[in-house]
C-alpha positions in Angstrom: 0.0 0.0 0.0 1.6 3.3 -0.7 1.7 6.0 1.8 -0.8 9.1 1.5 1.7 11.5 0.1 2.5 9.1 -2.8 -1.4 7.6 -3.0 -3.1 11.1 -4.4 -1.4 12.4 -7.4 -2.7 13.0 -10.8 -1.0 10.2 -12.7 1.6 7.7 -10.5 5.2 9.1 -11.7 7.4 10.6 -9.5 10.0 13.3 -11.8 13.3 12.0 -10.7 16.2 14.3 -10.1 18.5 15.2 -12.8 21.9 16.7 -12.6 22.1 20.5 -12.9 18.9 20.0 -15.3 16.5 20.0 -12.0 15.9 23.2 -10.6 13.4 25.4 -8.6 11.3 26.3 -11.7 11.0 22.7 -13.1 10.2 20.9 -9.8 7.7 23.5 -9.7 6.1 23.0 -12.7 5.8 19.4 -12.3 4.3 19.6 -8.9 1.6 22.0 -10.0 0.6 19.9 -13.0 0.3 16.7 -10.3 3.1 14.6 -10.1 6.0 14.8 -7.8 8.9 17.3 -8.5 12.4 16.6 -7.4 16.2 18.2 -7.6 19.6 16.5 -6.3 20.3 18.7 -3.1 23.8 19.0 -4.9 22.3 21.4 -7.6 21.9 24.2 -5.4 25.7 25.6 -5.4 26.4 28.8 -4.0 29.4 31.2 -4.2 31.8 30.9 -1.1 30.6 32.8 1.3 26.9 33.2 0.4 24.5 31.8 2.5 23.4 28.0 1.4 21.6 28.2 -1.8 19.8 25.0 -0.8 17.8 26.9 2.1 16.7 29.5 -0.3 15.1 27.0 -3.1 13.3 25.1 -0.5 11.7 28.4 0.7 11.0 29.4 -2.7 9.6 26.1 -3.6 7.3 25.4 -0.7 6.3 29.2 -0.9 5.1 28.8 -4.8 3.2 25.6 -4.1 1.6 26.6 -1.3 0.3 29.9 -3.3 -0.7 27.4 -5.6 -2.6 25.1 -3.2 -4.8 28.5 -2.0 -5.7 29.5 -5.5 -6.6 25.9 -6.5 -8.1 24.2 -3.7 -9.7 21.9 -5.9 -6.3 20.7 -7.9 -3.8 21.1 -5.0 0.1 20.1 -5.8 2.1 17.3 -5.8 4.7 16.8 -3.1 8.1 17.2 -4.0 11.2 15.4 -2.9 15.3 16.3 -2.8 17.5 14.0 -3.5 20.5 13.3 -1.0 24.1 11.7 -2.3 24.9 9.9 0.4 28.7 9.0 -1.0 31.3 9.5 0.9 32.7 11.8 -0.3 29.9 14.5 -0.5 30.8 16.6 2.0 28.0 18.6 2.1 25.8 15.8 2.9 25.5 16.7 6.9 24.5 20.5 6.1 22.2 19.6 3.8 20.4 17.0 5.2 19.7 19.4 8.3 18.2 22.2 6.2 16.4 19.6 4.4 15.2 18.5 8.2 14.4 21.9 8.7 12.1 22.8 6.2 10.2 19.6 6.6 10.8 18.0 3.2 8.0 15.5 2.5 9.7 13.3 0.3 13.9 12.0 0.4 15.4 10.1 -2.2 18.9 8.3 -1.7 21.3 7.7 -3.8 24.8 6.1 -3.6 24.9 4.2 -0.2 22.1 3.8 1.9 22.5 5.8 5.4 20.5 4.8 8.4 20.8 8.3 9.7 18.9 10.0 6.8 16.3 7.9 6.8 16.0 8.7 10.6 16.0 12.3 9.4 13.3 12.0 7.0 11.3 10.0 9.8 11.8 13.0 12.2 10.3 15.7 10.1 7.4 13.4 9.2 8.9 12.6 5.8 9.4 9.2 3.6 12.4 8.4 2.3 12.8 6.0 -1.1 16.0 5.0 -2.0 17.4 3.9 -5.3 18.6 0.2 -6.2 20.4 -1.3 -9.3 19.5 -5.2 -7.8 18.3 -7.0 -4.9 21.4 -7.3 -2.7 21.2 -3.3 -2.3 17.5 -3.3 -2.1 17.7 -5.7 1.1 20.5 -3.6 2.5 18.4 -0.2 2.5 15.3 -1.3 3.6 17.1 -2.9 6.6 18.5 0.6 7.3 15.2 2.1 7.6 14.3 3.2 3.7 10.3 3.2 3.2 10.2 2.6 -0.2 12.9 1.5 -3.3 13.6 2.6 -6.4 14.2 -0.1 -8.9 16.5 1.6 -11.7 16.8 -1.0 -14.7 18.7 -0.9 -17.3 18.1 2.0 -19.6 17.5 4.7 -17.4 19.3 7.2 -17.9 21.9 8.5 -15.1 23.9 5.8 -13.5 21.6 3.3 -14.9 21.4 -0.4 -13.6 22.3 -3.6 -15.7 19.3 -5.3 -15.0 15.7 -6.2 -17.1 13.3 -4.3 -15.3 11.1 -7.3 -15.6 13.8 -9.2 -13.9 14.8 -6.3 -11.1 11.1 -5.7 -10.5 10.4 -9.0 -10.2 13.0 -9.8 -7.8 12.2 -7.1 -5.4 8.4 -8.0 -5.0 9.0 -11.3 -4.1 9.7 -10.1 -0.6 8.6 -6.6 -0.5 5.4 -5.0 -0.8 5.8 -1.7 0.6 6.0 1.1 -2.2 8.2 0.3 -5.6 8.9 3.1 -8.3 10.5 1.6 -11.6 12.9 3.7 -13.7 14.5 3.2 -17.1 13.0 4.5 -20.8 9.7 5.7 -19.3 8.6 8.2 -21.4 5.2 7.5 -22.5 2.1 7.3 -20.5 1.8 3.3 -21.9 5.1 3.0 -20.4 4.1 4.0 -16.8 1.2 1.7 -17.1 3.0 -1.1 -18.0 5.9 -0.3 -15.0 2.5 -0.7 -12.5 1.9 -4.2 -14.6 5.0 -5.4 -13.7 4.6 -4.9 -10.3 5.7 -1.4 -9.7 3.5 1.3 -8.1 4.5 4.4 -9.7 7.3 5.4 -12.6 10.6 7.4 -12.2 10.6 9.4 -15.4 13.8 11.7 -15.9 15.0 12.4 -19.7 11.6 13.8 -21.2 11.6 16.3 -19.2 15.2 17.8 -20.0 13.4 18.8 -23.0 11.2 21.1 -21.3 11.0 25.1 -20.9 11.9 25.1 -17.3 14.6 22.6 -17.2 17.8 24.2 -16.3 19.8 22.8 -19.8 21.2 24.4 -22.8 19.2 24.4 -25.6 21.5 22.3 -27.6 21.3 19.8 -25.3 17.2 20.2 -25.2 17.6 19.4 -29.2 19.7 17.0 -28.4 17.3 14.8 -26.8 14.3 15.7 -29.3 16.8 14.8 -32.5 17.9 11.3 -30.7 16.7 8.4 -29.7 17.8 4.7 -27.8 20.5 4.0 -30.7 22.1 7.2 -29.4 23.0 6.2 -26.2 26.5 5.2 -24.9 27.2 3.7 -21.2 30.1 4.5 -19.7 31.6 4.9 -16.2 34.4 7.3 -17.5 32.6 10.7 -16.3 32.1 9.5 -12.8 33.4 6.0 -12.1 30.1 4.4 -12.1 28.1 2.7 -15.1 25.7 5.4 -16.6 24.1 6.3 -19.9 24.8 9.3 -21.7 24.0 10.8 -25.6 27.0 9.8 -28.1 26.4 13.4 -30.0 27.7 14.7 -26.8 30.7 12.7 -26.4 31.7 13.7 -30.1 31.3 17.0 -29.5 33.9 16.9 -26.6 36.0 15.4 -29.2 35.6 11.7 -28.3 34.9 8.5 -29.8 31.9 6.9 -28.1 33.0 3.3 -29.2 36.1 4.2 -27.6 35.9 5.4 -24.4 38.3 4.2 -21.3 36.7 2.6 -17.6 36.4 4.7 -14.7 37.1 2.7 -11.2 34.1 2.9 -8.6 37.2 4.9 -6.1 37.1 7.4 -8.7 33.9 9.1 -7.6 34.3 12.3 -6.3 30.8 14.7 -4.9 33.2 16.9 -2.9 32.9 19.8 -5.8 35.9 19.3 -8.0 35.6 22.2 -10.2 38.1 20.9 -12.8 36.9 17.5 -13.1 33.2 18.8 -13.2 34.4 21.6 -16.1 35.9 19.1 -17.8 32.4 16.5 -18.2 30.1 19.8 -18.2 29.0 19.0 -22.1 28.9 15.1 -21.8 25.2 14.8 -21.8 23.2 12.4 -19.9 20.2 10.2 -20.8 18.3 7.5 -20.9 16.9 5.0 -23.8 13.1 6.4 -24.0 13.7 9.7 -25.6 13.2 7.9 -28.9 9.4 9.2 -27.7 10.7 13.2 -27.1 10.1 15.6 -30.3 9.4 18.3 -29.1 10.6 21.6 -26.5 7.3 22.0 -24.4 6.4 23.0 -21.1 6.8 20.3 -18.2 2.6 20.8 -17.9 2.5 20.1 -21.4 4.5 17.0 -21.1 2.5 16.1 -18.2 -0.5 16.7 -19.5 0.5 14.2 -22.4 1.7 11.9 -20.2 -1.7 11.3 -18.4 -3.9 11.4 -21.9 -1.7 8.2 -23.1 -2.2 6.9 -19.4 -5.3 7.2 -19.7 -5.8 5.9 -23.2 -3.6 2.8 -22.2 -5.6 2.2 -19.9 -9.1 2.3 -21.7 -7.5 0.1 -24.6 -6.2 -2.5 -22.2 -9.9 -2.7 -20.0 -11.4 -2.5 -23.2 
């Protein structure tokens, strides 16, 4: 059964948090068209010496939605979620998981190591936290550390993507747990969230359509990038961060690489700590998943949305019919 903040929205996806592409004005968006917005805590970067940018996009979103929620009492928003990297060596992680705590974020999502202690911070606030899972072995591991709810990400998705089937990962995972189960990996199409909740998931984790949106926080080039491409596009690679993850070949080319040829990153390699060079050095390698085949077009995230729960909905109808 899924919890009450995840049991009323307009179609079951949860947005899931993209690298500097998720900001304030697109987790906005999505939450006022009905599904739930998120951003990696890690996008909010502010100059040395300012006060934590992370503080002042939690005000500004909670502030917007709950302008929102007076002027439409009838079509409230969704809730929206933050996404912690809980690696090593993101040392920002303690700071920002007590502003998070704080400002009472509804919704945590986890990603890189599963933390007892941030679950216990999401408890205390009266949030959930979901964490995210390539296979069984780690889904085990975080709900014995307190996670309420997993997120299976198969192969496909774009990010640092899992090897696995989603038929095969999902399958695994509900053999022994029932509590809630997003899926993530090519889900770009409102068929395609139906059929994740036919394989046993409640709700889908749907990332790369909306790069291609008004409000996400991308260049336009790579915005065209994702409408003019599709699943043939996509290289994995753990070169840009040490861990397996799926990003668009035009991108790599453009940086002056060949996609069929790119070297292996070890796992130790990882580094969240903010190294500038590193980071400036990967800023144009674009990341994506394998569903964009169904992107072509720019459109506001309520557009998208809106699309979204009209094939939902038509999926459904067909299928009952």
């Amino acid at each position: 059964m899924l919890p009450p903040i995840l049991s009323a929205l307009r179609i079951p996806v949860v947005a899931s948090p993209m690298f500097i592409v998720s900001g304030p004005e697109l987790v906005i968006a999505q939450c006022k068209a009905g599904i739930v917005g998120s951003f990696p805590a890690l996008n909010a970067r502010e100059k040395d010496g300012e006060p934590p940018l992370l503080d002042a996009w939690l005000t500004r979103i909670a502030e917007e939605l709950d302008r929102h929620n007076q002027a439409n009492p009838d079509r409230p928003a969704a809730p929206f979620a933050v996404n912690q990297i809980v690696h090593r060596s993101n040392a920002r992680l303690e700071r920002d998981i007590e502003i998070c705590h704080r400002h009472r974020v509804p919704i945590w999502i986890t990603s890189l190591g599963a933390r007892a202690e941030v679950n216990h911070a999401a408890h205390d606030c009266g949030g959930i936290a979901l964490h995210d899972v390539i296979n069984d072995v780690f889904a085990r591991k975080a709900i014995d550390k307190g996670a309420d709810g997993l997120i299976a990400v198969a192969a496909g998705a774009g990010g640092h993507a899992g090897p696995l089937s989603p038929f095969a990962l999902v399958q695994e995972i509900r053999d022994w747990f029932d509590g809630p189960l997003l899926l993530s990996g090519a889900i770009a199409t409102g068929r395609a969230v139906l059929a994740a909740q036919a394989m046993g998931a409640d709700l889908a984790y749907v990332g790369s359509p909306f790069i291609a949106t008004a409000e996400a926080n991308a260049p336009e080039d790579y915005k065209r990038m994702i409408v003019d491409s599709g699943a043939m596009d996509i290289v994995t690679s753990s070169l840009f961060t040490g861990v397996s993850g799926n990003y668009l070949a035009p991108s790599i080319r453009a940086a002056g690489m060949d996609p069929d040829k790119l070297d292996s990153a070890d796992p130790s390699s990882m580094n969240f700590g903010g190294n500038a060079a590193k980071a400036k050095a990967w800023s144009q390698i674009w990341g994506s998943g394998q569903g964009i085949g169904a992107v072509r077009d720019i459109v506001p995230a309520a557009t998208r949305i809106d699309r979204l729960a009209a094939e939902y909905a038509a999926a459904r109808a067909a299928i009952c019919g």
